[in-house]
N, C-alpha and C positions, 0 to 999 in steps of 0.2 A: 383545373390542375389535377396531373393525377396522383392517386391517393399511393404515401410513401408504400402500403401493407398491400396495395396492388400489385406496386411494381417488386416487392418482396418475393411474394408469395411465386408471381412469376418465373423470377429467378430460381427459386426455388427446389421448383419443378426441372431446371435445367442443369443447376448443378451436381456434380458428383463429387463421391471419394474418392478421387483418381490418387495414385502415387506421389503424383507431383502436387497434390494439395497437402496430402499428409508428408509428407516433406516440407511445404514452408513451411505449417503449423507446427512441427519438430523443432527449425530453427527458432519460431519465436518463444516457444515452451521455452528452450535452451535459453535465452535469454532471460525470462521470467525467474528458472531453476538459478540461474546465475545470483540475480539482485538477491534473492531469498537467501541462498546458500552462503553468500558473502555477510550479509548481514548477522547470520547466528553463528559463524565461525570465528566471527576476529570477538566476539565475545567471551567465549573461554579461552581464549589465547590470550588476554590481556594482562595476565598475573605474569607469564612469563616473557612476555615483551617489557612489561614494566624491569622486572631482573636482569634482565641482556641487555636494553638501551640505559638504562638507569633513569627510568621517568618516574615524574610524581604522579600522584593519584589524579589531579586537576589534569595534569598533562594529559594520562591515559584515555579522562574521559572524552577528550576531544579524537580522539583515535576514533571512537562511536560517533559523537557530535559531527564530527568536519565530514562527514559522511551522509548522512541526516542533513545538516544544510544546505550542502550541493544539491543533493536529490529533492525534499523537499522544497529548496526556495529554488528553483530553476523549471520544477513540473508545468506551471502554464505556458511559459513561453518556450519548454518542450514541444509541448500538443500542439501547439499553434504554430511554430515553425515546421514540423511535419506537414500539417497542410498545406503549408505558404510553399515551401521549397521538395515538396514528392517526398513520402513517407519512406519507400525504398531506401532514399538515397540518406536521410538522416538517419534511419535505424541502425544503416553497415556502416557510416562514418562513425556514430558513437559509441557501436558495437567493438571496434578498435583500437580507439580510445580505451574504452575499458579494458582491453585485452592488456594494451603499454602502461596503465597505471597499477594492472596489476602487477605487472613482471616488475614496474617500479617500488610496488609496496614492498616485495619479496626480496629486493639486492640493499634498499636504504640502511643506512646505520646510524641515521638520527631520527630524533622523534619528531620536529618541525617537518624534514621527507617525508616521514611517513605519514601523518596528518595531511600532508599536501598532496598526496596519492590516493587519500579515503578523501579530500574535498572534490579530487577529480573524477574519482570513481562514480563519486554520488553524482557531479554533475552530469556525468555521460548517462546515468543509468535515469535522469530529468529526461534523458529525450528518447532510448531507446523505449523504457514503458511505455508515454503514450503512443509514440510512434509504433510500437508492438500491437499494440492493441488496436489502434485505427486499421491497421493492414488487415487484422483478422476482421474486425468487423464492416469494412469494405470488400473485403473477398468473401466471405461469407453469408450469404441473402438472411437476411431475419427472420427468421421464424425455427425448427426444427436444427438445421443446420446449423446456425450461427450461435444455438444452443447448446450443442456438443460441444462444437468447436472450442465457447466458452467454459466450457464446463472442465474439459481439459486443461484448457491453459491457464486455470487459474489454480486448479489441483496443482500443476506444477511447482506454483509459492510455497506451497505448504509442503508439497514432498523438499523441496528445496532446503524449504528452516527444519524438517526435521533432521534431514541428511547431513545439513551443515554442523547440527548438533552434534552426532555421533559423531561424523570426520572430525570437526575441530578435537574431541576429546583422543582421538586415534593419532592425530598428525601433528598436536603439540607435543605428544609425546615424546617425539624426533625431532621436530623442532617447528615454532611458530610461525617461522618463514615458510612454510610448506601450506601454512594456510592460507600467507595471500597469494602464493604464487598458482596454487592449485585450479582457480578462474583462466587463469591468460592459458593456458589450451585449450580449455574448454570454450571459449570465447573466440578463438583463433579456428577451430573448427569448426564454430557456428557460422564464422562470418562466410568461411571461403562457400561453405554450400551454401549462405544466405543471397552470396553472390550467383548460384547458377539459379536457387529455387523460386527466391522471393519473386513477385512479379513485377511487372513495370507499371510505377505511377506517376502519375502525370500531377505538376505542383495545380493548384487551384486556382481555376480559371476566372478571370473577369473580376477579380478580388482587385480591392480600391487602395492599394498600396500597402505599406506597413504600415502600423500599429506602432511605430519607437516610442513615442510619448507611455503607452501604457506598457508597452514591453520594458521601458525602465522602470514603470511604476509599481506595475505589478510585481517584478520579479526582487526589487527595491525590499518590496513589502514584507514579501514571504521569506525574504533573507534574513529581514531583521525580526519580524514574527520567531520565526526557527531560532534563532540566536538569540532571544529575550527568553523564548521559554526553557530553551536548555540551560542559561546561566542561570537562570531566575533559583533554582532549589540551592546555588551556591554564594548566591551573593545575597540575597533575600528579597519577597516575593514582594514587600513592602518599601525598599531600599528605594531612593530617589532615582538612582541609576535605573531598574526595572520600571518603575511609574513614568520615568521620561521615557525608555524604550518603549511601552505598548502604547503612551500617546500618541508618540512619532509612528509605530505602526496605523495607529487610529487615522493619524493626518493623510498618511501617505492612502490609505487604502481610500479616504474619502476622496480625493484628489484623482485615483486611479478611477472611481465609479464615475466620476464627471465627465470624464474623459473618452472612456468610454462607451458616454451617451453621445458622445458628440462624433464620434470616429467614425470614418465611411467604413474600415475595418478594422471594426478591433478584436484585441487579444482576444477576450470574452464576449461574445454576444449575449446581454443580461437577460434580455429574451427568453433564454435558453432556461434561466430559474423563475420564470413565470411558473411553470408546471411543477403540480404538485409530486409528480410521482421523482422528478429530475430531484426536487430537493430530498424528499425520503432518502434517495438513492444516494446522493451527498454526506446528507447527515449521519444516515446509516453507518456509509463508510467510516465517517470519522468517531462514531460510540465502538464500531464494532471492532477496530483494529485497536486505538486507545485503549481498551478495556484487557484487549488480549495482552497487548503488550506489555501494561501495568500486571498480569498477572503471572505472564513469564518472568517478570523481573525481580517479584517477591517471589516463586516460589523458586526459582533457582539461587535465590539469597537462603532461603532456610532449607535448603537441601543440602546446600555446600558448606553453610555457616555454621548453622545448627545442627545437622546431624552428619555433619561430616563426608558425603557423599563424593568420591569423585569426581569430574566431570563427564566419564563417559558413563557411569555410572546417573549422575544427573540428563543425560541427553536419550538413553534408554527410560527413564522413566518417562518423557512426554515422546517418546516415539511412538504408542498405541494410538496418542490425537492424528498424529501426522499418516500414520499408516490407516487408518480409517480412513480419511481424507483423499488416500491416492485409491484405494482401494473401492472407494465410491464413483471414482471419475467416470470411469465409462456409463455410470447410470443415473447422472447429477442430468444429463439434457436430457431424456427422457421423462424425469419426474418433474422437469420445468414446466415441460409442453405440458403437462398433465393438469398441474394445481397452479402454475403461474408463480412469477415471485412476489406478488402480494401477498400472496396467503403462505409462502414458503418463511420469508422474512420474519415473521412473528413468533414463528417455529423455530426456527433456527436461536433466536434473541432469545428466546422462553430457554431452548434448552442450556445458553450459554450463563443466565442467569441462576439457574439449577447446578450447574456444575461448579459454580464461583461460590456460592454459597455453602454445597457441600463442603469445600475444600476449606471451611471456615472450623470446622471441626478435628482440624490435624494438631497433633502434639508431640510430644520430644522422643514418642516411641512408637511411629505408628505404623498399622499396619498397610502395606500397599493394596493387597487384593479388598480391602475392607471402604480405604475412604478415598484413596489418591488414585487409583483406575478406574473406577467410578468416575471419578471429574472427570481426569484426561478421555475416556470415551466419550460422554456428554459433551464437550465441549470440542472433541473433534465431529462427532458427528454434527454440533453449532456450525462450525467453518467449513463445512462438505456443504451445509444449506446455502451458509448466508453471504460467503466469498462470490460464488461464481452468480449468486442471483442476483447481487448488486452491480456487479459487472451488466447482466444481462438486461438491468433497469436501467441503467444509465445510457447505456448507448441503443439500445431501442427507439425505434423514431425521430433517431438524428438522420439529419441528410449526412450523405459520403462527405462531402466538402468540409462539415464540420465535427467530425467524427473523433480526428485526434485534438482540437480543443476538448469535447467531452472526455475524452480520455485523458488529460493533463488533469482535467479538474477533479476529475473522480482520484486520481493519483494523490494529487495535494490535498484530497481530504483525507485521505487513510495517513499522511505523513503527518499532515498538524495534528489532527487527532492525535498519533502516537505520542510526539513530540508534546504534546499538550496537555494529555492526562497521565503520562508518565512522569511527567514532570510535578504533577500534582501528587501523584501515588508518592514520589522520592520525599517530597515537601514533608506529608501525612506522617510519614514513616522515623523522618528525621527530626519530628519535632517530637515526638512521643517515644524516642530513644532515647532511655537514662544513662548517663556513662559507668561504666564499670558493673556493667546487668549483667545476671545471670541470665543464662538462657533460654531458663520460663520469660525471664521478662523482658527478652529481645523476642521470642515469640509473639506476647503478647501486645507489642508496636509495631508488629508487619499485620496483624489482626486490623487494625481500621484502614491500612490501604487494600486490604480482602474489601472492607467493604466497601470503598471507594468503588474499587471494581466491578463490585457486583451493582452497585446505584448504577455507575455508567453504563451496563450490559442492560439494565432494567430502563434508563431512560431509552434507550435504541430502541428497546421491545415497546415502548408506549409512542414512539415517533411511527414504527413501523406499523402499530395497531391502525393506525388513521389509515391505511391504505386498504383496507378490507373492503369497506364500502364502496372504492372504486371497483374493487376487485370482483365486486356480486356481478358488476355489467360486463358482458362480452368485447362490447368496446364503449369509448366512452370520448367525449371532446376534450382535448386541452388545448389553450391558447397558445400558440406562438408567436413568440412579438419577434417580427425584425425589424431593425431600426438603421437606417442608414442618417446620414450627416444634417438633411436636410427633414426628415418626416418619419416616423415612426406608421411600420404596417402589421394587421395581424388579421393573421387567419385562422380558422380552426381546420385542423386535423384530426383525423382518428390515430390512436394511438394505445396500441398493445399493452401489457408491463410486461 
């Protein structure tokens, strides 16, 4: 057989930066930029959607939620229909989608529409990410190249959420509908060049039918996962309701692994988490975005709550993370190729875990240049490491064919992760809130989801420490099992991180 890092490296050598590469990889950033940009904008627009539709606070949240579930519970049987049915042709259908349910969020005059325009948003945005990401890491050979390439389009999230910040605080101003509608151009321009640039892929060959059994079970799963942990801080984490939902999640996912031991093809080839670096790269994902997002969430609570901060006023404060982050891109694949992301990841977690803990020292008068720039630098320069290097783990050493299941999965671990420890930070925070507190001592109740944060940034960093010792060898064997209906096969590979 020959060796995947042969036929890489070959490629390699043949590929260029022509125009028309940098052109598709423009549409799929844009698409990237979009999910990001969407997600941090209808956040500070929520105060005033709630005043103009006249929603409750339970309503509101599902304006977030219904968004979050689509995306998250639909991410595998995203990635896996990209391969099944040619990655091209799902990325512009969902890419369209997105554009209609924006232009729908932006005319709605109820709050049930508009919830049903963030569950479809979220759903399209389950199939254009992985499907985004498989195109690039099938056009783009492994090694040097496919490093850049990542290193780009994953800085594009991050300039995305910070931009989103600032715009949502600039465009509520004038009005909230300005923020959903402000995606469907920019989505609508993506598509039409994604139509001349994207290339032509061909659906995967010799594949042993569908997967429906696990494609409802999976996606079954991750619906009701997502929907257990976002209720769970409002109905209670101990409530019979919650203990029967994460059994029934427990059922289904056991149900769903049987399943797909037995499938000639299924959604997940489990195979595929034999390796140890594939799960790092899982895990990673889901401490290292959970952590982030728990910490976005409290410190935009005590910026706006506590000391009174406006929102564009709050969206500049984290714009020095984000801008570090864009500002790094061009030189994130180069320092890949150099140190590799074993040894990148540990670095990254270490500084992200430094910057959460600073930020534990802030109080009712503080100063920014002193403790809150601080963090935000550390912890952008954290996500300039640890974003595009776990992209670069994960889809390393997959074959093309299975490229956007890898990528669906790595998706749905950065979502449950959020959905998962955000939900834990909300719990934390809501139980050690006294009614009727002064402001020291609403302060000092977002104080232990700080440290919630900082444990979860510190577990990543001791998940990611195990990978060192692979990382001394220049290469190294990992097992991959495939398994089809009738016999389980595995061979070994060499395989990069």
């Amino acid at each position: 057989m020959t060796s995947p890092l042969t036929t890489s490296a070959d490629r390699s050598s043949t590929v260029r930066w022509t125009p028309r590469l940098w052109g598709t990889l423009l549409v799929l950033c844009a698409a990237m930029f979009l999910d990001a940009l969407d997600v941090s904008m209808v956040g500070v627009a929520l105060p005033s959607i709630g005043s103009d539709l006249g929603l409750s606070t339970s309503t509101l949240q599902w304006i977030v939620s219904g968004y979050i579930l689509g995306y998250g519970g639909l991410l595998l049987l995203g990635g896996r229909t990209a391969d099944l049915l040619g990655r091209r042709q799902v990325f512009l259908i969902a890419l369209g989608v997105f554009a209609l349910a924006s232009l729908l969020g932006g005319l709605v005059d109820s709050g049930p529409l508009l919830i049903a325009s963030r569950f479809i948003k979220g759903l399209s945005a389950a199939f254009t990410a992985p499907a985004g990401l498989s195109i690039i890491t099938t056009t783009f050979p492994e090694g040097p190249l496919r490093n850049r390439a990542l290193s780009i389009y994953t800085t594009c999230a991050a300039t995305g959420f910070s931009m989103g910040l600032v715009l949502s605080g600039l465009l509520t101003e004038a009005s909230w509908r300005l923020t959903m509608l402000l995606p469907a151009p920019i989505a609508l321009i993506a598509l039409i060049a994604g139509l001349k640039l994207l290339p032509r892929s061909a659906r995967e060959k010799d594949h042993n039918g569908y997967d429906i059994p696990g494609a409802v079970l999976g996606t079954a799963s991750m619906l009701l996962l997502v929907f257990t942990v976002v209720q769970a801080p409002e109905v209670g984490w101990t409530s019979a309701r919650t203990l029967l939902s994460f059994l029934a999640v427990a059922v289904l996912l056991t149900v769903f692994v049987l399943v797909e031991r037995r499938s000639a093809g299924p959604l997940i080839r489990l195979g595929v988490l034999r390796s140890g670096i594939q799960i790092r790269a899982q895990l990673g994902a889901m401490f290292f975005f959970g952590s982030y997002i728990g910490f976005q969430f409290l410190v935009t609570l005590y910026m706006q709550s506590l000391l009174g901060w406006s929102a564009l006023h709050t969206a500049l404060a984290f714009l020095p993370a984000g801008a570090l982050v864009a500002l790094s891109a061009t030189k994130m694949g180069s320092i890949v190729d150099r140190f590799g992301t074993q040894r990148l990841l540990p670095v990254g977690f270490g500084l992200m875990v430094v910057g959460y803990a600073l930020f534990l020292q802030v109080d009712l008068d503080p100063v920014y240049a002193a403790v809150i720039l601080p963090s935000m630098l550390l912890i952008g320069a954290a996500c300039a490491l640890v974003f595009p290097s776990l992209n670069i783990q994960a889809t390393n050493g997959v074959d093309d064919h299975e490229q956007g299941m890898v990528s669906g999965l790595l998706n749905t671990s950065v979502q449950v992760g959020g959905a998962i420890f955000l939900a834990i930070v909300t719990a934390v925070v809501t139980a050690g809130a006294p009614e009727n507190a002064t402001p020291q001592a609403v302060l000092d109740s977002y104080r232990p989801g700080l440290v919630v944060v900082t444990a979860v940034a510190a577990a990543g960093l001791l998940i990611t420490l195990t990978g060192l010792r692979a990382a001394r060898r220049p290469q190294q064997s990992v097992v991959v099992a495939r398994s089809t209906a009738q016999e389980e096969e595995t061979e070994r590979v060499p395989v990069r991180d």
